[in-house]
N, C-alpha and C positions, 0 to 999 in steps of 0.2 A: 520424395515421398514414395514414388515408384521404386525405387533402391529401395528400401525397405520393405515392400513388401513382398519383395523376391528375397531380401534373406528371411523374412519369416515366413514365407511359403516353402522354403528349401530346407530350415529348421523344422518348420511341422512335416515334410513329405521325411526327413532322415527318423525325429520320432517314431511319426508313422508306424515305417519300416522295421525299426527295432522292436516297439510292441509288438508288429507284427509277427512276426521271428520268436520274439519269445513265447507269443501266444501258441503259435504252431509248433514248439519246441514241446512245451509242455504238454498239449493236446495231442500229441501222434501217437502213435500205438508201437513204437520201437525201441529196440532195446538201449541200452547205453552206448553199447560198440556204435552202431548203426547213427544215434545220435552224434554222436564222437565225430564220425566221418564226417555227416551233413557239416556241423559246426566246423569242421575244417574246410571244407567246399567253402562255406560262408565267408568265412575268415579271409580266403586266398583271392574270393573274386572281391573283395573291399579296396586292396586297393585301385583294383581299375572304377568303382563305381565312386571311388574319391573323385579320382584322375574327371571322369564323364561331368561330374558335377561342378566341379574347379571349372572344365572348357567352358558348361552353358553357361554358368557363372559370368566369366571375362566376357562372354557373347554379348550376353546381356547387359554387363558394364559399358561395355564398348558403343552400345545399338543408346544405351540412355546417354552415355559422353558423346555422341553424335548427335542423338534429340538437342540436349543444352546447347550444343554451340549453336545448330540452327536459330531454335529458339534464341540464343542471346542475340545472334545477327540480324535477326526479323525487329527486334526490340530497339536493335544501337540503331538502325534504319530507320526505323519510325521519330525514335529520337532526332536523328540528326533531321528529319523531314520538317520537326517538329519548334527546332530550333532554327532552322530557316524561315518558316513559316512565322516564328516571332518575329528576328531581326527584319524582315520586309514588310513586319507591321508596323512595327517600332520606325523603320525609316521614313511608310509614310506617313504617320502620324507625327512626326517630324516635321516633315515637308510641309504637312496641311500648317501646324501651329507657325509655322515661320513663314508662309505666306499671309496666315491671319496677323500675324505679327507687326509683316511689312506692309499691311490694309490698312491697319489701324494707325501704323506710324505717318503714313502716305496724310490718310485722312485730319490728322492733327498737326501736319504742320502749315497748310495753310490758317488756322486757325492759332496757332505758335506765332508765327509769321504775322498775324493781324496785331495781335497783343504788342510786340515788339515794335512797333510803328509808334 
């Protein structure tokens, strides 16, 4: 979800800019030469301000592919805590049923034992 909202904050900051631009293009009080220039200036620093966006881009990619893995490690941890925490219940509830098991067998054969007489 956080991936997404960085490219659509990087989608609306590139809009932005372009309205922006074009807003100021048409609002200036200069001739068409003078304009001509600017829009070449513009044109020429685009692609370093690709280049700039592409890095924080990966920055960004990279800093949330680092959150996940933690996050998945903190989760398989808990899990695996979790599933010990079964098997050591499950073994004594084992133990208890099979001690109740061997009471009740204890207790019925001297009465097995009477019958059989």
């Amino acid at each position: 979800m956080s991936n997404n909202r960085s490219g659509v904050f990087i989608g609306g900051l590139m809009l932005g800019a372009t309205i922006g631009a074009l807003t100021g293009l048409l609002a200036a009080p200069r001739t068409g030469r003078e304009t001509r220039k600017l829009l070449k200036k513009s044109a020429d620093a685009l692609p370093e301000l690709a280049e700039d966006i592409s890095t924080s881009v990966h920055i960004q990619a990279d800093r949330l592919s680092a959150s996940a893995v933690r996050n998945w490690d903190d989760t398989l941890e808990r899990l695996r805590m979790a599933i010990a925490a079964g098997v050591d219940a499950t073994q004594r509830e084992s133990g208890a049923l099979r001690r109740q098991n061997s009471a009740e067998s204890e207790s019925a054969d001297p009465l097995v034992q009477h019958l059989e007489r």
